[in-house]
N, C-alpha and C positions, 0 to 999 in steps of 0.2 A: 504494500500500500504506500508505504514512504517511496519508493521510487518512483512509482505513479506520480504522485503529488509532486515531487522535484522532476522531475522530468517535464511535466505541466508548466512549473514556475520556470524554468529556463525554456522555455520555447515561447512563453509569454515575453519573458526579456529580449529573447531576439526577435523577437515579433511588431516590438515598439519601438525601434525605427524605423523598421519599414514602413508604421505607418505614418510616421510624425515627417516623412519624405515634404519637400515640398510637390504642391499640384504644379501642373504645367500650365496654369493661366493665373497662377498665383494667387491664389485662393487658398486661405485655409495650412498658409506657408509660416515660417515662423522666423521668415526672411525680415530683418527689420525695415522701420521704414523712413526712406530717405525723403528730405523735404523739398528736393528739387524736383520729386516726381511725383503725377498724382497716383490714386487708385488705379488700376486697370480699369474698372467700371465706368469713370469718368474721359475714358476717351475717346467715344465717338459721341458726338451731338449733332441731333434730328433738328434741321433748322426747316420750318416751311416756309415757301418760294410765296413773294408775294403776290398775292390777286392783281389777274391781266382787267387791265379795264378797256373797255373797245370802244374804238373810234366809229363811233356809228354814223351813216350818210345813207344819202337815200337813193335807193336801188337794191342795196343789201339787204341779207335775210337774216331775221332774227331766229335763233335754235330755236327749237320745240319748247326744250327744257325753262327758256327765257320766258318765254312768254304765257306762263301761269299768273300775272301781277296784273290782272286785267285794272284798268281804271274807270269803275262805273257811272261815279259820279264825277265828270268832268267837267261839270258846271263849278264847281268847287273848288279846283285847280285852277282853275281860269281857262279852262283849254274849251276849244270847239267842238259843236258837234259832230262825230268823226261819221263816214258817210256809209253810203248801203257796204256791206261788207268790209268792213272797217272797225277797226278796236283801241282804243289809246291803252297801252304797257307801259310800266314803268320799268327801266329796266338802268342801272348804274346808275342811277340819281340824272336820269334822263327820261321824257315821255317821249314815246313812239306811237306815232300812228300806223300801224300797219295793217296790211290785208289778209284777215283771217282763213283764208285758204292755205297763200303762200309766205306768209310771213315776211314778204317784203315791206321795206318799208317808204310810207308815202309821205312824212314828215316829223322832225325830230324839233322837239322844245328842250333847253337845257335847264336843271331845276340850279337855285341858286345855293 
């Protein structure tokens, strides 16, 4: 039974450095830490790009996706009555008048 149980405790000894290894992405290392470096964790940073805003003119077509902002009350805006098959969109801090079939558009107001 005694050799059992020593046998045990030295195989446990040589067992605990193998686990105290450092990882390979240094993690969980027992590597100290220098002040000139960050974390590994802190080395890539996700920056988002910023919002394209479109030069809109008339002849172009507005996406499908754009033109959910319908503007019903356009008495209110001060905008005109847009005509048979025609919708005012707001669309980038701009109204568009365009034609609801083809999303062309048939006059732009800029808001201020």
């Amino acid at each position: 039974m005694k050799r059992i149980v020593l046998a045990l405790a030295a195989v446990s000894m040589l067992a605990a450095p193998v686990a105290a290894q450092a990882h390979p992405s240094g993690y969980g290392s027992q590597v100290e830490y220098r002040h000139d470096r960050k974390p590994p964790h802190y080395k890539h940073h996700h920056y988002k790009p910023a919002p394209k805003h479109h030069h809109w003119s008339k002849g172009k077509r507005v996406p499908a996706w754009q033109r959910k902002h319908v503007v019903r009350d356009y008495h209110r805006h001060g905008l005109k009555r847009p005509g048979r098959g025609q919708e005012w969109v707001r669309v980038d801090n701009s109204y568009l008048l365009i034609n609801m079939a083809s999303g062309i558009i048939a006059g732009i107001i800029a808001v201020r």
